[in-house]
C-alpha positions, 0 to 999 in steps of 0.5 A: 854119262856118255853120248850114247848113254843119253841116246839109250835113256831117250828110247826108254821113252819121254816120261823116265827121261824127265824122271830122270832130269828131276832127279839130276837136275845138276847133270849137263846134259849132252847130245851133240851130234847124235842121231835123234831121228828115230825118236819122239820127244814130245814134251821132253825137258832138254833145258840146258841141253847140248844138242849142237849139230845133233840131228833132228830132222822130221823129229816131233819136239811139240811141247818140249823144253829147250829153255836155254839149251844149244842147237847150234849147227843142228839139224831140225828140218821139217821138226815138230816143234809147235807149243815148245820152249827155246826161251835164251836158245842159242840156235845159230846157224841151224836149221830149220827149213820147213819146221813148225814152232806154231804158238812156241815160246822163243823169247830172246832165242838166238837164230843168228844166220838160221835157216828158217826158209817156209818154217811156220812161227803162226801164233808164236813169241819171238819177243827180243829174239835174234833173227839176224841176217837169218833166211826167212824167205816163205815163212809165216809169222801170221799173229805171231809176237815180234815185240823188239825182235832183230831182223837186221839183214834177214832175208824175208823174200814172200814172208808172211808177216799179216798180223803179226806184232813187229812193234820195237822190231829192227828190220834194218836192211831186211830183203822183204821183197813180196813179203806180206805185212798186211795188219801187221802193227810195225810201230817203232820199228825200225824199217829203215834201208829197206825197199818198203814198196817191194811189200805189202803193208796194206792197213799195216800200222807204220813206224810213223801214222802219218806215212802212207805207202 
C-alpha cells in the first residue's frame, strides 16, 4: 500500500483501521512524513508503525498503541497522548513540546536528543527509557517511574520531578538548575557531575542516606 492509501483508511476512522491491522497484522505499515493533523487516533494500533517525521501536531493519540513503532524526527507538539503504549519506541530526535503522555507506557522508548520542553509524563512509566541529552526543561514527571532511566546530559532546567521514581536512574551531567526533586525516591541513581544545590531535593531519598544537601 501506498502512503496515501493509509492516510485514506485512517479518515475512514479508528474502529476499521484496527479492523483492518488484525487482519493484516503482516503489513509494515508506513506513515511517514504524512500530514496527520486532521485526524483523531484515539486508541489507534500503530505498533510497528513507521511514522518518521510524520506530523502530528495537536493530534489526539490518548490510548493509542505505538509499541515499537518509529517517531523519529516527527512532529507531535502539544499531541494528546495520555494512557498510550510507546513500549521499545524509537522516538529520537523528535518532538514533543508541550505534549502529554499522563499515566503512558514508555518502557524502554527511545527519546535520544527529544525535545520534550513543558511536556506533562505525571503518572507515567518511562522505566529503562533513553532520555539522553533530551530537552526536558519544564516538564513534569510528578509520581512518574524512572526506574533506570537514562538522563545522561538531559537538560532539566525548572523540571519537575516530586515524587517521581528515579531509583537505578543515570542523570550523569544532567543540567537540573531549579529543577524540583522533592520526595522523589533517587536511591542508586547516578547524580554524579551534576550541581545537586542548583535543586530542590527536599525529603527527596538520595543515592547515599546518609548524605544531606
Amino acid at each position: 500500500m501506498q502512503n496515501e492509501e493509509y492516510l485514506s483508511l485512517l479518515r475512514q476512522g479508528v474502529s476499521q483501521w484496527n479492523q483492518w491491522r488484525r487482519e493484516n497484522p503482516e503489513i509494515q505499515v508506513d506513515l511517514s512524513k504524512l500530514d496527520l493533523r486532521e485526524i483523531s487516533l484515539v486508541q489507534a494500533n500503530l505498533s510497528f508503525a513507521n511514522l518518521q517525521g510524520a506530523i502530528l501536531e495537536g493530534v489526539n493519540l490518548s490510548g493509542a498503541i505505538l509499541l515499537n513503532s518509529d517517531l523519529r524526527q516527527a512532529d507531535c507538539k502539544q499531541a494528546n497522548l495520555n494512557g498510550s503504549n510507546l513500549v521499545s519506541a524509537n522516538a529520537q530526535g523528535a518532538i514533543f513540546t508541550q505534549a502529554k503522555f499522563m499515566g503512558g507506557t514508555l518502557v524502554d522508548a527511545d527519546f535520544t536528543g527529544a525535545s520534550l520542553e513543558e511536556t506533562d509524563f505525571s503518572g507515567a512509566d518511562l522505566s529503562g527509557a533513553i532520555l539522553k541529552s533530551a530537552n526536558l526543561n519544564k516538564a513534569i514527571l510528578c509520581e512518574a517511574k524512572l526506574l533506570r532511566t537514562n538522563l545522561v546530559k538531559a537538560c532539566l532546567t525548572k523540571t519537575d520531578f516530586s515524587l517521581t521514581d528515579l531509583r537505578e536512574a543515570d542523570l550523569r551531567g544532567a543540567a537540573v538548575s531549579q529543577a524540583d526533586f522533592s520526595d522523589a525516591n533517587c536511591h542508586g541513581a547516578d547524580l554524579s557531575e551534576i550541581d545537586l544545590n542548583s535543586a530542590n531535593f527536599s525529603r527527596a531519598i538520595l543515592p547515599d542516606p546518609t548524605c544531606h544537601l
